[in-house]
ZAKOLSE-271685 format. One line per field, with one value per residue (C-alpha): residue number from 1; x, y, z. Coordinates in steps of 0.1 Angstrom, whole numbers. Last residue first. Layout:
N
vexdren NUM  ...;
east X  ...;
north Y  ...;
up Z  ...;
//
This chain:
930
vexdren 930  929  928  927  926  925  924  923  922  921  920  919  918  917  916  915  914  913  912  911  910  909  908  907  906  905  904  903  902  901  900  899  898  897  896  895  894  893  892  891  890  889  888  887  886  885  884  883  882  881  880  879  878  877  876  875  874  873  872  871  870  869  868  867  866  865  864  863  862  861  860  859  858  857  856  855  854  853  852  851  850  849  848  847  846  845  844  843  842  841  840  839  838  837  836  835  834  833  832  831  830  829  828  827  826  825  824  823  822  821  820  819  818  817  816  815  814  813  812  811  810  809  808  807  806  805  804  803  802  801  800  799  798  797  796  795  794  793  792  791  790  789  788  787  786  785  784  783  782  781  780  779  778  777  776  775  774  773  772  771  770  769  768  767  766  765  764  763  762  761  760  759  758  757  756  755  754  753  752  751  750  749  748  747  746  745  744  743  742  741  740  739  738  737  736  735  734  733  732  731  730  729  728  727  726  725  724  723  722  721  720  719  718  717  716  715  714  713  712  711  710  709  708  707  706  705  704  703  702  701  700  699  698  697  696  695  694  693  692  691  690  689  688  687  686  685  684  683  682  681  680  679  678  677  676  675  674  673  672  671  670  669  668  667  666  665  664  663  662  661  660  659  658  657  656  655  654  653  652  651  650  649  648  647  646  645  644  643  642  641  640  639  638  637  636  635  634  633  632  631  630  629  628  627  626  625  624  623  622  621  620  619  618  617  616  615  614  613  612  611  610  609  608  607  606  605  604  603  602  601  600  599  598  597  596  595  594  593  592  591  590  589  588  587  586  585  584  583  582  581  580  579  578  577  576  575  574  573  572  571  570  569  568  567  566  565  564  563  562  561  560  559  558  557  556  555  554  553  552  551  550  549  548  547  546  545  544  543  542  541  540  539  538  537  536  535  534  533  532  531  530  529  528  527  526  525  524  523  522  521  520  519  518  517  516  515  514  513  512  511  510  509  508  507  506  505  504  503  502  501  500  499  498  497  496  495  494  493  492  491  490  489  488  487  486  485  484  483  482  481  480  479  478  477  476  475  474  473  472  471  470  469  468  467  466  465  464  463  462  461  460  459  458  457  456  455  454  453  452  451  450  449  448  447  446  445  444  443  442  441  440  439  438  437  436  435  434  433  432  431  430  429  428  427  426  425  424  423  422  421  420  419  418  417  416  415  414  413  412  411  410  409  408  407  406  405  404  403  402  401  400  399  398  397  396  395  394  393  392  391  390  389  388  387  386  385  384  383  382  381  380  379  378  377  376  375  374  373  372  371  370  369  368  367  366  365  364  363  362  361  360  359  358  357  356  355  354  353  352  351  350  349  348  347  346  345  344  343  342  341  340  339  338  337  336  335  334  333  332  331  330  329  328  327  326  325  324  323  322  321  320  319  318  317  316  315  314  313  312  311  310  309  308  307  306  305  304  303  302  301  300  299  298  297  296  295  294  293  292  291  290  289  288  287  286  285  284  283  282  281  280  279  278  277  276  275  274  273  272  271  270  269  268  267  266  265  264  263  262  261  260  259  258  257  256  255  254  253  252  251  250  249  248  247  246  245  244  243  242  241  240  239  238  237  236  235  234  233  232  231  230  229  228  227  226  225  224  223  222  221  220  219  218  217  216  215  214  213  212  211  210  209  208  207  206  205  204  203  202  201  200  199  198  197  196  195  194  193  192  191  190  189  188  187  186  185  184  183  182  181  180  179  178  177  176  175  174  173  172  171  170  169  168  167  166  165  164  163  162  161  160  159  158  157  156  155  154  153  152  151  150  149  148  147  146  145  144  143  142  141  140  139  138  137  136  135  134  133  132  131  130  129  128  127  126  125  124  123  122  121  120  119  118  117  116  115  114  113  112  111  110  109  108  107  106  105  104  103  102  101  100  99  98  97  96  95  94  93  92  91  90  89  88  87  86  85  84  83  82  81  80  79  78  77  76  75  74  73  72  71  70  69  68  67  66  65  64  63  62  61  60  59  58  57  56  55  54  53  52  51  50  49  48  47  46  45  44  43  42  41  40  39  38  37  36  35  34  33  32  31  30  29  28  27  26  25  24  23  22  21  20  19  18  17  16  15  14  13  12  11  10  9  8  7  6  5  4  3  2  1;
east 685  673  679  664  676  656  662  637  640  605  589  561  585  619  654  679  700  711  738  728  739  765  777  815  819  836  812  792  766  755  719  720  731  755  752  775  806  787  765  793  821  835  816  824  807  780  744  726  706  672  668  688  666  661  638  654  660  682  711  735  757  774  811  831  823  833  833  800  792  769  740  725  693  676  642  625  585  547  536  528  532  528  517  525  549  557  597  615  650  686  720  741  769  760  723  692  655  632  595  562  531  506  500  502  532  525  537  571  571  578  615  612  643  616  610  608  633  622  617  618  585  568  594  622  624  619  626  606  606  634  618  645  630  637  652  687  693  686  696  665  654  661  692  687  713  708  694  710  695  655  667  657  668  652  670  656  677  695  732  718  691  652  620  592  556  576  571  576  577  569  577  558  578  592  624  654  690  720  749  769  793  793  814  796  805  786  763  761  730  733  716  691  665  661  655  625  615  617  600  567  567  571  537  519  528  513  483  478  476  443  432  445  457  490  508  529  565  585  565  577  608  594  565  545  563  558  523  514  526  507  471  484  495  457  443  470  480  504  537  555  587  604  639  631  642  613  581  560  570  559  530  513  525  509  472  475  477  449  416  397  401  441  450  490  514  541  573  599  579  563  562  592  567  559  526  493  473  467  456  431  418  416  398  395  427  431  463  479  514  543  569  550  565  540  571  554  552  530  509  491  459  435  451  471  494  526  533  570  571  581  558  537  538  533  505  485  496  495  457  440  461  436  434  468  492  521  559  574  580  607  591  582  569  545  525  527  507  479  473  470  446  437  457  477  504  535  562  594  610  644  654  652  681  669  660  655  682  704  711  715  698  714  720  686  681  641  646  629  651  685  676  673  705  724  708  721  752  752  741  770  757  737  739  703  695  712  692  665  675  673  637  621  638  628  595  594  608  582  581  560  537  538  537  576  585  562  579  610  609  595  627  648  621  630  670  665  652  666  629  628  634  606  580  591  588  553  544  557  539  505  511  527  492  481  450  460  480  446  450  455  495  494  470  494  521  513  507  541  554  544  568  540  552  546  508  504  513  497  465  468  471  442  420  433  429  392  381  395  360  338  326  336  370  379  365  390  421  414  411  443  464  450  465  497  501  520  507  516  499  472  468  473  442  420  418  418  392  368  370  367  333  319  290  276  257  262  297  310  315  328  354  367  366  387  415  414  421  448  462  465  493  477  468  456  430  417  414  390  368  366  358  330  315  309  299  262  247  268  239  268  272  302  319  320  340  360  368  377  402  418  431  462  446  443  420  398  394  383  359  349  342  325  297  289  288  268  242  237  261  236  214  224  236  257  274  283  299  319  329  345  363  377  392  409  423  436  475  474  473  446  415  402  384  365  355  341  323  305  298  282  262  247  261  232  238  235  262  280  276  295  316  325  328  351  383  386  388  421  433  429  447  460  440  413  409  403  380  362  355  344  318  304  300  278  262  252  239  252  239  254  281  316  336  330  339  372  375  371  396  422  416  425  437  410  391  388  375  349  334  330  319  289  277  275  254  230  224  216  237  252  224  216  227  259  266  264  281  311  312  314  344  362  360  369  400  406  404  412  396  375  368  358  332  319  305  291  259  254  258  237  211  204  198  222  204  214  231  253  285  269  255  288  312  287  295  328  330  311  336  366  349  344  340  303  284  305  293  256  254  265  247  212  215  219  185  171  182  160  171  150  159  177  205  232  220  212  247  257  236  255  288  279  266  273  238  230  240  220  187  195  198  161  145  153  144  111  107  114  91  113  118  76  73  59  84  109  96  99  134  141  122  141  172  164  153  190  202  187  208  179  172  177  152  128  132  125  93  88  94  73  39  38  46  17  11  -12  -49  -74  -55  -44  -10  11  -4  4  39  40  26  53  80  66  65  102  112  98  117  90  93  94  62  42  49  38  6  2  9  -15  -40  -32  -38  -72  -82  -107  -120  -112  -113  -70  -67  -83  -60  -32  -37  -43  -12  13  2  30  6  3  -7  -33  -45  -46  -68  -86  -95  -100  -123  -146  -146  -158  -184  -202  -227  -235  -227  -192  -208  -231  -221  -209  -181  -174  -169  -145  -124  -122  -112  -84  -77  -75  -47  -27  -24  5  -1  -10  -30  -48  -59  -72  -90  -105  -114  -133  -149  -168  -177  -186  -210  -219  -184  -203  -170  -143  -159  -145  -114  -113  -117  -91  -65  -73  -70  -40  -29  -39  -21  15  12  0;
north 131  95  82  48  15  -18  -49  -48  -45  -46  -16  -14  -11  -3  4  16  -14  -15  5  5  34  38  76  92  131  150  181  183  168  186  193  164  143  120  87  56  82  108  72  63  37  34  15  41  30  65  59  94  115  130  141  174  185  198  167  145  147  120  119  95  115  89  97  87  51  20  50  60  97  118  143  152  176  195  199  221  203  195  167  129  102  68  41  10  -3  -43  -51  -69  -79  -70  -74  -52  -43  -10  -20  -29  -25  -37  -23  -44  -34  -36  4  25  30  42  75  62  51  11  -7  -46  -67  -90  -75  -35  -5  28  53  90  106  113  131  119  92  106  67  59  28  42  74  89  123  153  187  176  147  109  85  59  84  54  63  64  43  59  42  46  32  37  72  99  82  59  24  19  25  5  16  24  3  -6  -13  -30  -20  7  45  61  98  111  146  173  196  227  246  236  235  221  198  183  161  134  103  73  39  13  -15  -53  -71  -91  -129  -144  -117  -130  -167  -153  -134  -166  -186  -160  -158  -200  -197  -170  -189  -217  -200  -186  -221  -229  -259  -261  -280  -265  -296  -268  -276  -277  -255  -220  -210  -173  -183  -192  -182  -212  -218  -183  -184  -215  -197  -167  -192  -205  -234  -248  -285  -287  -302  -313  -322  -346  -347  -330  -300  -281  -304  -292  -255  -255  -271  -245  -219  -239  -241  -208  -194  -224  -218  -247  -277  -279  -307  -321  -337  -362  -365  -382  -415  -413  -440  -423  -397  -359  -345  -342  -351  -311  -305  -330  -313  -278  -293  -294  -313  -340  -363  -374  -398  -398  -417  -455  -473  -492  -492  -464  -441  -446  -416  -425  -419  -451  -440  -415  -418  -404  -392  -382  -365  -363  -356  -358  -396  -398  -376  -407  -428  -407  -394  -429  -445  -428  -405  -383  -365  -348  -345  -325  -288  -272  -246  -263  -291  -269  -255  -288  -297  -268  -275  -309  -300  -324  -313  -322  -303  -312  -282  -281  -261  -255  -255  -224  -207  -188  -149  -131  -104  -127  -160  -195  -225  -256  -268  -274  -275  -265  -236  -213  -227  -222  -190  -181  -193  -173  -144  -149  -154  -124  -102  -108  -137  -135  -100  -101  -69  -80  -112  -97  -72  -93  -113  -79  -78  -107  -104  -70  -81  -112  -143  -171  -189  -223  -236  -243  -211  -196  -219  -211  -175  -186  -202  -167  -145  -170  -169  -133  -122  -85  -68  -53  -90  -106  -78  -79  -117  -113  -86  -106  -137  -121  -99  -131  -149  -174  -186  -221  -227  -219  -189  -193  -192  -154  -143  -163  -146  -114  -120  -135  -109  -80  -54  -25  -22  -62  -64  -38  -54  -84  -68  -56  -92  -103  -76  -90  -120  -123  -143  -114  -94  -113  -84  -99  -109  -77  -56  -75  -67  -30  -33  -45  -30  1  -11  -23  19  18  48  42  7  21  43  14  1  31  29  -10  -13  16  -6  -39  -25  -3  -3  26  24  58  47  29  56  79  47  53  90  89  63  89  120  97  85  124  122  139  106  88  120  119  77  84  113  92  61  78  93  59  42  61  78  109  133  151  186  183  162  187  209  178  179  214  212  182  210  190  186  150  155  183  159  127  147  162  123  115  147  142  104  107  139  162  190  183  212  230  259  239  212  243  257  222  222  259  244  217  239  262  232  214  230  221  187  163  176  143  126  160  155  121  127  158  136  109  137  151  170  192  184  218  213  245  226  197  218  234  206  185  205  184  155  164  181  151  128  97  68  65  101  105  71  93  120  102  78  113  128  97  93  127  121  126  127  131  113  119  130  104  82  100  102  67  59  88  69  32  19  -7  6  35  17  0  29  48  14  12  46  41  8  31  54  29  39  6  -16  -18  -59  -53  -24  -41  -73  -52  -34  -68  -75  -44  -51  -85  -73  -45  -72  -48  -76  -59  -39  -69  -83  -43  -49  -85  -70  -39  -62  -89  -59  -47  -77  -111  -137  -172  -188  -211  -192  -161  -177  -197  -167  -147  -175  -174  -137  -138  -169  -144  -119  -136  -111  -116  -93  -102  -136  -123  -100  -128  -159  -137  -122  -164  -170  -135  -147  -183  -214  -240  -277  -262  -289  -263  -233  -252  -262  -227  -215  -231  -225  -190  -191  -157  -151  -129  -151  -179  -159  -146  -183  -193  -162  -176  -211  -198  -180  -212  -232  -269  -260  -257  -296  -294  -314  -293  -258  -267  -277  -243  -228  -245  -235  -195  -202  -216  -187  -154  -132  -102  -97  -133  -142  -121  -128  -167  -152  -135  -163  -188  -172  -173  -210  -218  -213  -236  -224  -236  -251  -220  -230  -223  -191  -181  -189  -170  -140  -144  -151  -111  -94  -106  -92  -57  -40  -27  -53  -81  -69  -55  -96  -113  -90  -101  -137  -142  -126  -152  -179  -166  -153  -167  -144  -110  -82  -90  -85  -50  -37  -50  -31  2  0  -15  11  -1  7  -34  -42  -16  -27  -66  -54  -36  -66  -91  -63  -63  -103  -105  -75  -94  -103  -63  -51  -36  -26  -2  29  51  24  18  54  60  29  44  76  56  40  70  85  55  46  17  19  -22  -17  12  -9  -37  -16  0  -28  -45  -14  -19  -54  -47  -25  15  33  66  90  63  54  91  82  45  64  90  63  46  77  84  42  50  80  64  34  0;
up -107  -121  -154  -161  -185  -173  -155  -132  -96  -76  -58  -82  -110  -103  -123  -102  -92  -58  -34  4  23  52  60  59  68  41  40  68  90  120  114  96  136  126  138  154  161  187  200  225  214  181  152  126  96  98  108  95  118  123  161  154  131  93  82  54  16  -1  -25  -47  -71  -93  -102  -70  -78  -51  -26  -25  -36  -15  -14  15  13  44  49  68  89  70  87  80  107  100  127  137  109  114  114  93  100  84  99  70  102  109  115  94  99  69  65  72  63  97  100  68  45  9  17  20  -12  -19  -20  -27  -18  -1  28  22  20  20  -15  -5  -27  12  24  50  79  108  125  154  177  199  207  230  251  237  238  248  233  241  211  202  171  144  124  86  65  31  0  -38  -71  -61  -57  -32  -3  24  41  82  110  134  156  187  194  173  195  177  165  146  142  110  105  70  59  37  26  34  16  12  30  9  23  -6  -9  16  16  11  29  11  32  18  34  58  51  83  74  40  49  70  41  16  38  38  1  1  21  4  -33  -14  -1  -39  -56  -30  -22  11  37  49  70  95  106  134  163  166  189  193  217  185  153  130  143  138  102  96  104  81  58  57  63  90  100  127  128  162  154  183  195  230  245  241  238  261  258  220  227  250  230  200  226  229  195  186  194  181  155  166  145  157  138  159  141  155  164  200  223  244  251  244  259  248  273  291  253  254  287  271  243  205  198  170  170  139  143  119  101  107  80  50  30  5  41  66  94  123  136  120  86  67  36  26  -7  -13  -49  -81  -107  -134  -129  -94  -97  -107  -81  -58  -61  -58  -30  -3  30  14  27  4  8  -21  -8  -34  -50  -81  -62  -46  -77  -89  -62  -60  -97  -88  -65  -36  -9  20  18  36  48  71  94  97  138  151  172  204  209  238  235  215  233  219  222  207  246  250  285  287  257  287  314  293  284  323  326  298  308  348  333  309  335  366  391  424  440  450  431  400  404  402  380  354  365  360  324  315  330  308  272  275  290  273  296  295  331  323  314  346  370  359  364  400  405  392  418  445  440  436  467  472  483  444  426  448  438  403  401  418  391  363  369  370  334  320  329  358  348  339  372  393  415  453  446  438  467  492  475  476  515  523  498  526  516  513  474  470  488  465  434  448  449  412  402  424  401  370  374  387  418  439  424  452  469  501  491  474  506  530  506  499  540  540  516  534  564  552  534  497  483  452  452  468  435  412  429  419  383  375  404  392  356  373  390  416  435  443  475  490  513  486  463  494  499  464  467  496  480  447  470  486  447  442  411  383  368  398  404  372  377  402  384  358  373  398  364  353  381  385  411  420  404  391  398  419  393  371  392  411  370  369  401  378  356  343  304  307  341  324  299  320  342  306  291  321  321  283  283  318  300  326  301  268  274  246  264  286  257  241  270  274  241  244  278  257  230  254  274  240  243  275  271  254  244  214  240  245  204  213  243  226  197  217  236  205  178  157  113  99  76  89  124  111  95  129  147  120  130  163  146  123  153  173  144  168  151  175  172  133  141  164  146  113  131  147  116  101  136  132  94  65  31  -2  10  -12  18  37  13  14  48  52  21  39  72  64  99  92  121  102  70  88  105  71  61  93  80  44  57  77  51  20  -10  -6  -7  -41  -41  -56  -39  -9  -22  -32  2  20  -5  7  43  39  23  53  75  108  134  147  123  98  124  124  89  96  116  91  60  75  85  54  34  19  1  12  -17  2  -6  9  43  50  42  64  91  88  91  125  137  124  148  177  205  222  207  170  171  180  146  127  145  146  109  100  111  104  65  64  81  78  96  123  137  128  146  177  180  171  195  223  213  218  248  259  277  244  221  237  237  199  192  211  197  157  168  180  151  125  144  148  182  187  194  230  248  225  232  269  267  255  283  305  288  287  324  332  309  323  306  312  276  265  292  278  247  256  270  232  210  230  228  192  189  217  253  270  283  305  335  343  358  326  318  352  345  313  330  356  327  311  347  352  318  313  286  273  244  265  285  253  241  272  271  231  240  263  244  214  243  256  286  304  330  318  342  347  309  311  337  325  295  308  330  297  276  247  219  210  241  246  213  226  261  235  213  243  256  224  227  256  255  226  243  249  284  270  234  255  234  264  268  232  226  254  242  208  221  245  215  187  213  214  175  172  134  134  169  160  126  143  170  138  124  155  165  128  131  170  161  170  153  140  150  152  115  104  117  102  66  72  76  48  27  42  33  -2  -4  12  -12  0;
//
């Protein structure tokens, strides 16, 4: 029905409200009120039915079933009790419509009671529309053991197989976090139409599983399900999460594809997308070219500028989003206050906040928490006790804030106060208010305090969690009481104990002089199979430093020797330890994908039947291997390997290395599985065997080969795919690269030349670099310069050591590979190649890129195998940009040369390659360059 048609409509069952004296005609029009939700026309209606008689008539049953249902329908939930409780048999449909106004209003527990009495009527059962909104209900209010009883009621009762009670009974499980649950239910349900599989995406990403949200669309799309608006919304944010910027790309395909990309809310959710992605300039682009935008629309855009470190960017969209006409509301506010930090922002903030005042918006929590939390950033904590004041002081939120403002600018007592004031009125806090105010008695440091902090944790229950018990044992650890710390520390289960845990009690006992327990309980952790990181390490260092124990190196040398589990092969480099080669089987049934193996050197293949060797046996040679009843035979009918499958915790626990064993022992990890190959890889370090694992993807395999550093010994890569073994041998062929040095020049410099601005890009590293490491720029594709990272102290700044200023955005940078690509191509996760002095090359992954407008300076210089080619580069005019000369004296004054000192004369390192490139690869290929 078009929009005239349903006016006219409309006017017609107005002018029957007027001359309504049947029930036929009272009848339509309550329909109607009830379909358009009408309120206003009911209670008129009602009013005329009343003064007509229609109540007293024979009919009055049926009259007040209908408005009892239209009340329902409006949301009155008073009016409509009232009428359903004069009725003396209600019927099963009216049931349903009360329990359904209930759900809806958000009314759980009166919604199961009406469901109960339903149940003990006598008179009346409920049927398959009754049982979609009760299980609702429960989902609402994460009432699970109902959600299943009502589940098993469906069953006894033969509504599971309803398609909408199915539907309710997986958004129920989502919504309890039962994941596993509904997808048990989900695959068992005989018709599954689009809300079906909306429910399992949406409800994956609820509760944190992307990739299993992404799956599932996979699953819905390659089984002809037809997409609609909200599968794209639901999986949209999947591919945030987990920054598949791919996945993101495709999903927009489809959109468009089925004339759903022009649709507001979907442009919305791939602005969001694209941020999350790390892809800003494509966000702001498509931002740019909406025809319509809406406030979520500019508030999407400001706070994925923030989230990736652009607050100026962010905090210029206010005023076009006011020019645009489009109002902020609180969500904006919070966003563009998140974006005040320092001084330099206070002006800014305090403008937001009288905007925020004259619009009303200043009461609202998001508004009032995210100025506590700005006013605290911006060193005017007075402000935020400001703020604070007016507060109605009954909600956490605000508390937090207001809390962890006082941690940051140092008043841990004012935040110890507030913390028992927001227990005194009845707020009860939660891990958040714990994670910002026990750092604060851990400054302070007082027994007693400990204590009572202590006393309170128990009681509310919250020492059950890790994270709270390990910020207990830091302060049990700062007041000198170990014996306490580590009563808290050894009352949590082995499998919960994480590196963050283990590090604060072997910081504790280093810092009180007890090394010889902090190096044991080192070893505990290494053996328990967690994988210490740069700060354990470090923690269990000075240890023994403190304790007098043995010089550095020694004390290195042993604790490497715990985590490689004796292994005299290991050897020590920072944290590093020698890897033994891996190897690679495919198990496959492409012949494409086989071939496409052979020819890069992997010939050992799996197979479940003698069919496919025998016939790829004669294209090629290779080492088939066959599997059966959990072990694994050569041609000879030899056992060479045995398969175990894993998709437990406790069949992890089992697997264990054993005498029993052959060498090579591969290993199916059907669920999570980073954990699981840490887990592994401690078992069986220091033993002869290879555990293998099989992998889908090289990404999946790459994880395997790299868990806890040592990797596992192999990956089996089942796939079908020719491009996931091109990935793979792509991914060797990097890791052999990082093992050869590369061949540095020494260049003597010829020219020193200041210029004018440009626009410079600053690289920062997920990886700390030390004196001595840089990354390749120049100018030319033919000539790179040695760039020093910024980990030297100076005088106006602090070190940076994962940051390199590396030059303009033409320079060219070195990437795996033997590739080179622009530094304005960077963006976070590529990969770029750190080398030192010495040619020592490895790759490193790019965490942010920095572009600004800052002097530049140009170097020219001539390498000493030919004094005739000019080689030059452009780099920032500061003292924190330098260049890594060959002298390898001591102190950092003959390592790198500042540019701002750099002269005439003065000797640098470069890398000297062919000139030729085409999308970053050599070709051979005459070019002229200057």
């Amino acid at each position: 029905m078009n929009g005239k048609a349903f006016e006219a409509v409309h006017k017609l069952k107005l002018l029957l409200l007027t001359t309504a004296t049947n029930t036929a005609q009272c009848r339509s029009l309550l329909l109607h009120f009830a379909a358009v939700k009408s309120l206003t026309n009911t209670k008129q209606l009602h009013s005329k039915i009343i003064a007509s008689g229609l109540l007293t008539s024979k009919d009055s049953f049926y009259i007040s079933s209908l408005l009892t249902s239209t009340y329902a329908s409006c949301g009155h939930v008073s009016y409509a009790r009232h009428l359903f409780d004069k009725l003396p048999y209600p019927t099963s449909r009216l049931f349903s419509a009360m329990i359904r106004m209930y759900a809806k209003c958000g009314l759980a527990y009166d919604a199961l009671q009406l469901f109960v009495e339903m149940l003990v009527s006598g008179y009346v059962l409920p049927d398959k529309l009754t049982y979609p909104f009760v299980i609702k209900a429960c989902g609402d209010s994460s009432w699970i053991r109902l959600g299943v009883v009502l589940h098993g009621l469906a069953v006894v009762n033969g509504f599971d197989c309803d398609v909408f009670v199915g539907n309710s009974l997986l958004a129920m499980y989502m919504n309890c976090g039962k994941k596993e649950r509904a997808r048990r239910l989900f695959d068992k349900m005989g018709e599954r139409r689009v809300v079906s599989w909306n429910t399992m995406i949406s409800g994956y990403v609820q509760n944190g599983s992307a990739k299993e949200a992404l799956l599932v669309f996979k699953e819905m799309v390659n089984g002809g399900v037809e997409v609609d608006l909200v599968t794209i919304i639901s999986v949209l944010p999947a591919c945030g999460y987990l920054k598949d910027y791919e996945a993101a790309k495709l999903v927009h395909l489809l959109a468009d594809e089925k004339a759903l990309g022009d649709k507001l809310h979907v442009r919305n959710a791939l602005v969001d997308v694209y941020v999350k992605c790390g892809r800003v300039d494509e966000a702001r682009k498509f931002f740019d070219d909406m025809n319509v935008r809406d406030v979520v629309t500019w508030t999407t855009m400001i706070n994925g500028v923030i989230l990736n470190g652009d607050f100026e960017s962010a905090l210029s969209l206010f005023p076009m989003m006011l020019l645009e006409g489009v109002k902020p509301n609180a969500f904006t506010l919070a966003c563009l206050l998140s974006a005040c930090v320092g001084s330099q922002h206070l002006k800014c903030g305090k403008g937001f906040h009288g905007w925020a005042t004259r619009h009303k918006l200043e009461s609202d929590v998001n508004v009032e928490t995210a100025l506590i939390d700005m006013y605290a950033k911006c060193n005017c904590v007075h402000l935020s006790f400001r703020v604070f004041g007016k507060t109605s002081k009954k909600r956490q939120v605000p508390w937090n804030a207001i809390i962890s403002g006082c941690v940051r600018n140092g008043l841990e007592r004012e935040a110890v106060v507030l913390f028992n004031e927001m227990l005194s009125k009845g707020i009860g806090p939660n891990e958040a208010t714990l994670k910002c105010v026990l750092p604060a008695y851990s400054t302070l440091a007082n027994l007693q305090q400990a204590k009572n902090i202590h006393s309170y944790l128990i009681k509310s229950r919250f020492l059950t969690r890790v994270e709270v018990a390990t910020g207990l044992i830091d302060i049990y650890s700062k007041c000198g009481n170990l014996d306490d710390a580590y009563m808290i520390f050894d009352g949590i289960p082995l499998s919960d104990k994480d590196i963050f845990l283990w590090s604060v009690v072997i910081a504790g006992y280093g810092a009180h002089g007890h090394g010889k327990t902090a190096l044991t309980l080192f070893n505990q952790m290494v053996q328990s199979g967690v994988a210490p990181n740069e700060v354990t390490f470090t923690s269990a260092l000075h240890a023994c430093s403190h304790a007098g124990l043995v010089d550095e190196e020694k004390c290195k040398r042993r604790m490497l020797m715990m985590i490689s589990g004796g292994n005299s092969r290991a050897r020590m480099s920072g944290m590093s330890i020698t890897k033994k080669k891996r190897q690679v089987w495919l198990w496959t049934e492409s012949q494409q994908v086989m071939t496409t193996a052979v020819e890069r050197g992997w010939t050992t293949f799996l197979f479940s039947s003698p069919h496919l060797p025998t016939i790829w046996s004669s294209i090629a040679r290779i080492n088939p291997l066959f599997m059966k009843d959990g072990e694994i035979y050569d041609v000879d009918d030899q056992i060479v390997a045995t398969f175990s499958s894993i998709s437990s915790p406790e069949e992890l626990k089992q697997f264990q290395p054993s005498d029993e064993q052959p060498d090579i022992v591969i290993v199916n990890l059907l669920d999570w599985q980073a954990i699981p190959a840490e887990n592994i890889v401690a078992a069986f370090q220091g033993t002869d065997k290879r555990v293998m694992a099989v992998s889908k993807t090289p990404k999946e395999a790459q994880m395997f080969l790299e868990a806890l550093e040592l990797g596992l010994g192999g990956v089996v890569l089942k796939v079908e795919d020719v491009k996931a073994v091109l990935d793979m041998k792509e991914y060797f062929d990097r890791i052999d690269e990082v093992g050869i040095p590369l061949g540095l020049t020494r260049a003597t410099v010829s020219q020193v030349q200041m210029t004018g601005m440009g626009d410079r890009v600053c690289v920062d590293l997920c990886t700390m670099m030390k004196p001595g490491e840089g990354l390749l720029v120049g100018s030319f594709a033919r000539g790179l310069f040695l760039v020093h990272s910024e980990c030297l102290e100076t005088s106006y700044i602090s070190s940076r050591p994962f940051r390199v200023n590396a030059g303009p955005v033409h320079a060219y940078v070195a990437v795996p590979g033997g590739k080179t690509c622009y530094l304005s191509e960077l963006r976070s996760g590529k990969e770029v190649i750190v080398v030192d002095q010495s040619g020592n090359q490895r790759s490193a992954v790019v965490g942010r890129v920095k572009i600004e407008t800052r002097p530049l300076i140009l170097v020219e210089a001539k390498a000493e195998m030919d004094n005739v080619i000019v080689y030059s580069t452009l780099l920032q005019n500061a003292e924190t940009v330098a260049l890594i000369s060959p002298n390898k004296g001591n102190g950092s004054a003959n390592m790198a040369i500042p540019v701002t000192a750099l002269k005439v004369g003065d000797e640098v390192l470069m890398r000297v390659q062919g000139g030729a490139r085409h999308t970053g690869i050599e070709i051979q290929e005459f070019i002229v360059e200057k």
